[in-house]
C-alpha positions in Angstrom: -21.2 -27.8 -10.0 -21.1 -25.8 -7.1 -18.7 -23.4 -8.9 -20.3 -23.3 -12.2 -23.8 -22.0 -10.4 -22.3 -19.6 -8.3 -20.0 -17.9 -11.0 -23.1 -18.2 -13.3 -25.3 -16.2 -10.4 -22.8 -13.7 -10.3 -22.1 -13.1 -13.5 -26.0 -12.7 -14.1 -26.0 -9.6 -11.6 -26.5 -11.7 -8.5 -24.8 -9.2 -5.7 -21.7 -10.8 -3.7 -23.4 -10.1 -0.4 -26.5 -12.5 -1.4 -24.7 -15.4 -3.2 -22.6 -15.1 -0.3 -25.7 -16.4 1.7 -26.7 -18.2 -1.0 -23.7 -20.7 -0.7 -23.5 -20.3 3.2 -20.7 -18.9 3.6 -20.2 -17.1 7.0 -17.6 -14.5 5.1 -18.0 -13.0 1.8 -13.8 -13.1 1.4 -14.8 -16.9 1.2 -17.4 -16.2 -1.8 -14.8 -14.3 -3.8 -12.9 -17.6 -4.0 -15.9 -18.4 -6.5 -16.8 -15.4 -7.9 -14.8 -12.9 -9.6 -15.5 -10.4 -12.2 -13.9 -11.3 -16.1 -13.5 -8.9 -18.2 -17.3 -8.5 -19.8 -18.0 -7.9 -16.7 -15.7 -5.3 -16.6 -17.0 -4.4 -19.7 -20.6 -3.6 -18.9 -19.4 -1.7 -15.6 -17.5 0.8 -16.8 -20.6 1.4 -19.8 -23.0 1.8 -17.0 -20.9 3.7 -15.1 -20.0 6.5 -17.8 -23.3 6.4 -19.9 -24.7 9.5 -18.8 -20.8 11.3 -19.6 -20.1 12.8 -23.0 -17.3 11.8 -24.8 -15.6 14.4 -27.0 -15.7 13.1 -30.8 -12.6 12.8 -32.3 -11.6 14.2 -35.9 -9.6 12.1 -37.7 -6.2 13.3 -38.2 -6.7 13.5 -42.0 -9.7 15.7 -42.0 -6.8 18.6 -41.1 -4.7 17.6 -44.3 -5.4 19.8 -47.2 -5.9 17.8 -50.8 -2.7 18.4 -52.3 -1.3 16.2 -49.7 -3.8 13.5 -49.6 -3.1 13.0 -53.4 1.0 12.8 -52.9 0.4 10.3 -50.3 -2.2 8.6 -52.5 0.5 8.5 -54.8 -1.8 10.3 -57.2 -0.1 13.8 -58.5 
């Protein structure tokens, strides 16, 4: 149970250093035993991290094609 509430605190945005003191552990190497970051986690990071950049927007590849060749591989002539 120990476990479960310690990755549940970290997962809920609970900094390493404080569960770390949390659990009582005199080393925070010993804390990342318990807590480790899965791959939402990971997820949400990297959004937070590059909100404020501005992604290019991509064209579709088709939007270059002119009709004629949209209808041949349509299989409409």
């Amino acid at each position: 149970m120990r476990h479960t509430r310690a990755i549940h605190l970290y997962r809920g945005g609970m900094p390493l250093s404080i569960l770390s003191e949390f659990l009582g552990h005199c080393s925070e190497e010993t804390t990342r035993i318990y807590a480790y970051a899965d791959t939402e986690m990971k997820r949400e990071a990297i959004n937070k991290a590059t909100a404020d950049i501005a992604m290019p927007e991509e064209k579709p590849i088709w939007d270059e094609t002119d009709e004629e060749t949209l209808r041949k591989l349509a299989g409409l002539r």
